[in-house]
Wavefront OBJ file of the C-alpha trace (Angstrom):
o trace
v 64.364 100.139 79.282
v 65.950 97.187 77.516
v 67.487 97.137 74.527
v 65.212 95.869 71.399
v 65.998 91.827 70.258
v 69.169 91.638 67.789
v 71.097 94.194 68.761
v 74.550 94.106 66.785
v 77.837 94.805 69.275
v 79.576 97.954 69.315
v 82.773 95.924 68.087
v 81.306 95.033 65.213
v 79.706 97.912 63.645
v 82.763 100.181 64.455
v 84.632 97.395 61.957
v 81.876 97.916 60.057
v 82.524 101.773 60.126
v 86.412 101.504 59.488
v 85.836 99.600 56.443
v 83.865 102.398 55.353
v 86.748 104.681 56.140
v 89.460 103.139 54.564
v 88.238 101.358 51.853
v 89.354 98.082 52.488
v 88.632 95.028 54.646
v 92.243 94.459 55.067
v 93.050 97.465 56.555
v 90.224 97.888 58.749
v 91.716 94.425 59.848
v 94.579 95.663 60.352
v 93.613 98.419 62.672
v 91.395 96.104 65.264
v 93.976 94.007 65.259
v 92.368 91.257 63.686
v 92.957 88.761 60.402
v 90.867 89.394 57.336
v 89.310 86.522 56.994
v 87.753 86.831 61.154
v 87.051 90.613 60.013
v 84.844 89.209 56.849
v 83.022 87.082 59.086
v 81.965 89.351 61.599
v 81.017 91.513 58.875
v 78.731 88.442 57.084
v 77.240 87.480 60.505
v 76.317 91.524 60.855
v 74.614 91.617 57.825
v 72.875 88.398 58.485
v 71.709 89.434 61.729
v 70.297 92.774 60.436
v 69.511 90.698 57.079
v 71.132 93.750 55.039
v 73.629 93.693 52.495
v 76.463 95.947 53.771
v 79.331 95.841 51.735
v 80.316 95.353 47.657
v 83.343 92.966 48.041
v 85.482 93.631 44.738
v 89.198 92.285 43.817
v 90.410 96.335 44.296
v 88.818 96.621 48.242
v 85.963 96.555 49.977
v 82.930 99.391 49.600
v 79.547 100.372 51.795
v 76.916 99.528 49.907
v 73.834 102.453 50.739
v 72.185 100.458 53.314
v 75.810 100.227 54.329
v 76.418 103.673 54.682
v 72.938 104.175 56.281
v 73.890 102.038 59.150
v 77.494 103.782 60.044
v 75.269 106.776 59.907
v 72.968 105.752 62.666
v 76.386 103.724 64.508
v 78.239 107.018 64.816
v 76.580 108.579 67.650
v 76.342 104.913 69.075
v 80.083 104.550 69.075
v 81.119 108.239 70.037
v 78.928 107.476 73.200
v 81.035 104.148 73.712
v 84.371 106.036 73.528
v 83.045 108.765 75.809
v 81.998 106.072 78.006
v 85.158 104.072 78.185
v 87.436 107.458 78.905
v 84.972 107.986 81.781
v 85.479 104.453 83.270
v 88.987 105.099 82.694
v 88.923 108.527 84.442
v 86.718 107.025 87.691
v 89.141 104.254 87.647
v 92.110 106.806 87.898
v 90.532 108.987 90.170
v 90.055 105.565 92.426
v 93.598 104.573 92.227
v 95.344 104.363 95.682
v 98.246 107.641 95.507
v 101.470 108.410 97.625
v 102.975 111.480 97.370
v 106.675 110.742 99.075
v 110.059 112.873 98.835
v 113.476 111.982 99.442
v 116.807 112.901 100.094
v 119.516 112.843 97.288
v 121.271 109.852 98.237
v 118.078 107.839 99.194
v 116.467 108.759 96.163
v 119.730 107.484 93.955
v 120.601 104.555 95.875
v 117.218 103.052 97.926
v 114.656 104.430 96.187
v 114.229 102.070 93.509
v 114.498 98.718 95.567
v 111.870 100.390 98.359
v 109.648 101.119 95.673
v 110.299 97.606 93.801
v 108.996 96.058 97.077
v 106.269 98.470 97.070
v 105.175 97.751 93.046
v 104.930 94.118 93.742
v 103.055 93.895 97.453
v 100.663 97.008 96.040
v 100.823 97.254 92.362
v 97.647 99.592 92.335
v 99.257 102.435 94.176
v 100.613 105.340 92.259
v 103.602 107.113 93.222
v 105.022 110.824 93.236
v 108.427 111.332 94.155
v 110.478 114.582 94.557
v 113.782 115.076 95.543
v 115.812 117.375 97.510
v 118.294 117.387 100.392
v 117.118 116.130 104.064
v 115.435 120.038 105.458
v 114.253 120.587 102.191
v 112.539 116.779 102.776
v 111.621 117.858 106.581
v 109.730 121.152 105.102
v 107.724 119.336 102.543
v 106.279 116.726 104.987
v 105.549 119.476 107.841
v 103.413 121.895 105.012
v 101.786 118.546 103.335
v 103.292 118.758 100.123
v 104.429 114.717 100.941
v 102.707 111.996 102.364
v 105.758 110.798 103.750
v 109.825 111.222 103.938
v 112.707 109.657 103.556
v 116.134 111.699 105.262
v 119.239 111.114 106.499
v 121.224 112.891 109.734
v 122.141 112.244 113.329
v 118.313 112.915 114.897
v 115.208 112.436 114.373
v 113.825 116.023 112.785
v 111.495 117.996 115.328
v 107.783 117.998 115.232
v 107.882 115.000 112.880
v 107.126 111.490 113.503
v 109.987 109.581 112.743
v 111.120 105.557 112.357
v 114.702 104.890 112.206
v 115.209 102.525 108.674
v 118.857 101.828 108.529
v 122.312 102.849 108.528
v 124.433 104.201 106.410
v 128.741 104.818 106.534
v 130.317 107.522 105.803
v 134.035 107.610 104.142
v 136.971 109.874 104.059
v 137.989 109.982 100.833
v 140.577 111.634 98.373
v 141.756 111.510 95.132
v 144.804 110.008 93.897
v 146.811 113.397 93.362
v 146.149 114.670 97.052
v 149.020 114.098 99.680
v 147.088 112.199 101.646
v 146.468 109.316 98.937
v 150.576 109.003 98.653
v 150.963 108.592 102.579
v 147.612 106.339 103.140
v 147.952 107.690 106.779
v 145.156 107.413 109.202
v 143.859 110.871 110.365
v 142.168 111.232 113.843
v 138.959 113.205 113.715
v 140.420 116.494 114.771
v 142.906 116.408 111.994
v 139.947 116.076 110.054
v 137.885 118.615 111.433
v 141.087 121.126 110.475
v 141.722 119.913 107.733
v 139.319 122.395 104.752
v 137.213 119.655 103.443
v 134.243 119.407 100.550
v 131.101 120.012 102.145
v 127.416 119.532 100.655
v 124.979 122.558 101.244
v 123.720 123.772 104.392
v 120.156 121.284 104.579
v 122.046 118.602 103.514
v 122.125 115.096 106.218
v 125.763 114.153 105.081
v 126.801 117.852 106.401
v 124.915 117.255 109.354
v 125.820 114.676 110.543
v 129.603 115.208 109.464
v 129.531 118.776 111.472
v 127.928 117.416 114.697
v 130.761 114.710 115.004
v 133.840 116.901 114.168
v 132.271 119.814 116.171
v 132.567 117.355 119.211
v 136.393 117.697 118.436
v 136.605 121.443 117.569
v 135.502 123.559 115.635
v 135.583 122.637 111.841
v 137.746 124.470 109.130
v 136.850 126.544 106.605
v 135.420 124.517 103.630
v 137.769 124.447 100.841
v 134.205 124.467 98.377
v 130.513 123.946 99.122
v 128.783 121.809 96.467
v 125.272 121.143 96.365
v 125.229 117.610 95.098
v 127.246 114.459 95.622
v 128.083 114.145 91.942
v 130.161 117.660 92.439
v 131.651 116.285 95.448
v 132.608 113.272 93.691
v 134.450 115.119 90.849
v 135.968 117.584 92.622
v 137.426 115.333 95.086
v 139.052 113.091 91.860
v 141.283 116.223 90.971
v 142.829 115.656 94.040
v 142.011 119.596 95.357
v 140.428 118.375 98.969
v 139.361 116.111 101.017
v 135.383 114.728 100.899
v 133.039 112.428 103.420
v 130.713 110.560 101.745
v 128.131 107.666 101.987
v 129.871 104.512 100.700
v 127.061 104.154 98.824
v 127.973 107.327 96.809
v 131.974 106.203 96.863
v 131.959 102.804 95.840
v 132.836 102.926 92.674
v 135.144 105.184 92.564
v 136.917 103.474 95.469
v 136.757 100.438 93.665
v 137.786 101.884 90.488
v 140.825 103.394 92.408
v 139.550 106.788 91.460
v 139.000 107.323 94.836
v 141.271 106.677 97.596
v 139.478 105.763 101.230
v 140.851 107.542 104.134
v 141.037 105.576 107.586
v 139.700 107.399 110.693
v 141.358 106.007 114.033
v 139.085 107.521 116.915
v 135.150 108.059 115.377
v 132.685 106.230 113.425
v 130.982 108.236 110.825
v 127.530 107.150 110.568
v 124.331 107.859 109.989
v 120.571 106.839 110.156
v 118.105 106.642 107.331
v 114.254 107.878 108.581
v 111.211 108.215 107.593
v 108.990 110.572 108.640
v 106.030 112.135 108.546
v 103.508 114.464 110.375
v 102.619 113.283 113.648
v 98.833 114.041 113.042
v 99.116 111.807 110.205
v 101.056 109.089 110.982
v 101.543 106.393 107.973
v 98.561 104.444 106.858
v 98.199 102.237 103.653
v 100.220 102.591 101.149
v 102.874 105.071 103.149
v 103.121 102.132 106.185
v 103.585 98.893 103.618
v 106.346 101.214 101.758
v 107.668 102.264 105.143
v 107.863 97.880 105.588
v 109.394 97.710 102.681
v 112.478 99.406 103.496
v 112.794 98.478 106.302
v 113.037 94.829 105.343
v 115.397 95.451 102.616
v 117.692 97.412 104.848
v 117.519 94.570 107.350
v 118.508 92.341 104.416
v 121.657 94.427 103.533
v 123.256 94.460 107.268
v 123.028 90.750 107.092
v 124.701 90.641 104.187
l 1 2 3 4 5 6 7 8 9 10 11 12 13 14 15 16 17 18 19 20 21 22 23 24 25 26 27 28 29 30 31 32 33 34 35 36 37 38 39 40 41 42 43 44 45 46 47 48 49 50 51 52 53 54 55 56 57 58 59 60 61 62 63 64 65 66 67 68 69 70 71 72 73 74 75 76 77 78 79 80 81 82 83 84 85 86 87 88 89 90 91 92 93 94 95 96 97 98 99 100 101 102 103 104 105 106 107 108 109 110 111 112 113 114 115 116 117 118 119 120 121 122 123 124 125 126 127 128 129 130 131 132 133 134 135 136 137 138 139 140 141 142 143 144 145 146 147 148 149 150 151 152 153 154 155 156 157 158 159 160 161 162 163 164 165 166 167 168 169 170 171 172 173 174 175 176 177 178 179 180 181 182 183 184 185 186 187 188 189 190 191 192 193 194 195 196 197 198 199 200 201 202 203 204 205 206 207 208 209 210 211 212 213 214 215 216 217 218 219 220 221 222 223 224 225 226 227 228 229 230 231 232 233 234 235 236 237 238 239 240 241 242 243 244 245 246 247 248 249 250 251 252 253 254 255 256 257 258 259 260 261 262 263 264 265 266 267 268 269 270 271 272 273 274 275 276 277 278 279 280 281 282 283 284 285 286 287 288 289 290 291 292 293 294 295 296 297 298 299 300 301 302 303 304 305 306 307
């Protein structure tokens, strides 16, 4: 059925019904975001279209005349059908929206995150993303029971029973803080003086400890730790005091070792290194958006060893 011939927009007559509400052409101005004189307008070519006088225009504001009043009447169900309408668009559009539901260890999350997803945001600006944070297994155990789309971890291997893509690399430092021994000497250690030596180790899960253990168990096995902290941030401040030894990303380290906070410990016979993944289930291996993020970081990673 179409609609009958002259018709006012919804636009209009919900001007029409602020002016009502407030008393004042101004201010119903105001709140569509329009000048006064553009609001009187619309309201003059309203009433000539429905060839009704709809407002008393005085020197104090702006009144409905009856007729007026008659016609927000029969607009309010009108316009409450319009807003419903428009939240439902709104919802469908939402419900329509590309998601990604990724997690992410604590160092990729605080120091790659934001450029992967940068990349992501401009080739895919549609696609909403979820992020949680944890260390590398707690990553691992999200992907395998679906609570993520997709991973990002750190470590030595590739997890089991994941698909996995190797992203970049990342270094890891011996550091110390000024007030240790080891800071006054500036003395290479060889990696079995490290592995004796009680260091500060991140929680059991974690792909820094991982990958720290599997080298320095190739040499013996590792000391005591002098603390277990479960977050780089600890490690970090607890190695300033000067109480032990830490190995940490450079990413994590690099101000502090710039700042001279941090003091960076040479090893003479192993490279501490790691490999950034991402991974995912192997019965659902990455598809739009998860394989353009994947892309993404991959390129920027590329970008950064060339640098």
């Amino acid at each position: 059925m179409s609609l009958p011939p002259g018709m006012p927009d919804l636009e209009v007559l919900d001007l029409l019904a602020s002016v009502g509400e407030l008393g004042s052409l101004g201010a119903a101005a105001r709140r569509h975001g329009i000048t006064q004189p553009a609001a009187s307008m619309r309201i003059s070519a309203l009433e000539r279209r429905l060839r009704l006088r709809l407002l008393d225009r005085g020197p104090t504001g702006s009144a409905l005349t009856e007729p007026g009043r008659a016609v927000v009447d029969y607009a309010r169900p009108i316009l409450a059908a319009a807003h419903t309408f428009a939240a439902g668009v709104a919802a469908l559009r939402a419900a329509d929206r590309p998601r990604l539901r990724i997690a992410a260890s604590k160092t990729i999350a605080d120091h790659r995150m934001s450029h992967w997803l940068t990349a992501l945001r401009e080739a895919r600006p549609e696609v909403a993303v979820a992020l949680e944070v944890g260390n590398s297994r707690q990553v691992e155990a999200w992907v395998r029971a679906g609570q993520a789309d997709l991973g990002f971890v750190e470590g030595p291997h590739p997890p089991a029973e994941l698909g996995s893509r190797v992203l970049g690399a990342d270094d890891l430092v011996v550091v110390v803080g000024i007030a240790h021994p080891w800071a006054r000497e500036r003395v290479p250690v060889t990696a079995r003086e490290l592995a004796g030596t009680a260091l500060l180790w991140r929680e059991p899960g974690s792909g820094t400890r991982d990958t720290l253990w599997e080298i320095l168990g190739a040499q013996t096995e590792p000391a005591p730790p002098a603390a277990e902290l479960g977050s780089a941030a600890a490690i970090l401040a607890t190695a300033r005091t000067g109480m032990a030894p830490a190995v940490l990303s450079r990413l994590i380290a690099d101000a502090d070792l710039r700042s001279g906070a941090l003091v960076e410990i040479p090893l003479t016979d192993a490279v501490l290194t790691r490999k950034f993944r991402a991974v995912w289930r192997k019965q659902s291996p990455p598809a739009d958006p998860a394989d353009v993020l994947i892309r993404c970081a991959e390129r920027f990673e590329q970008r950064r060893a060339a640098d």
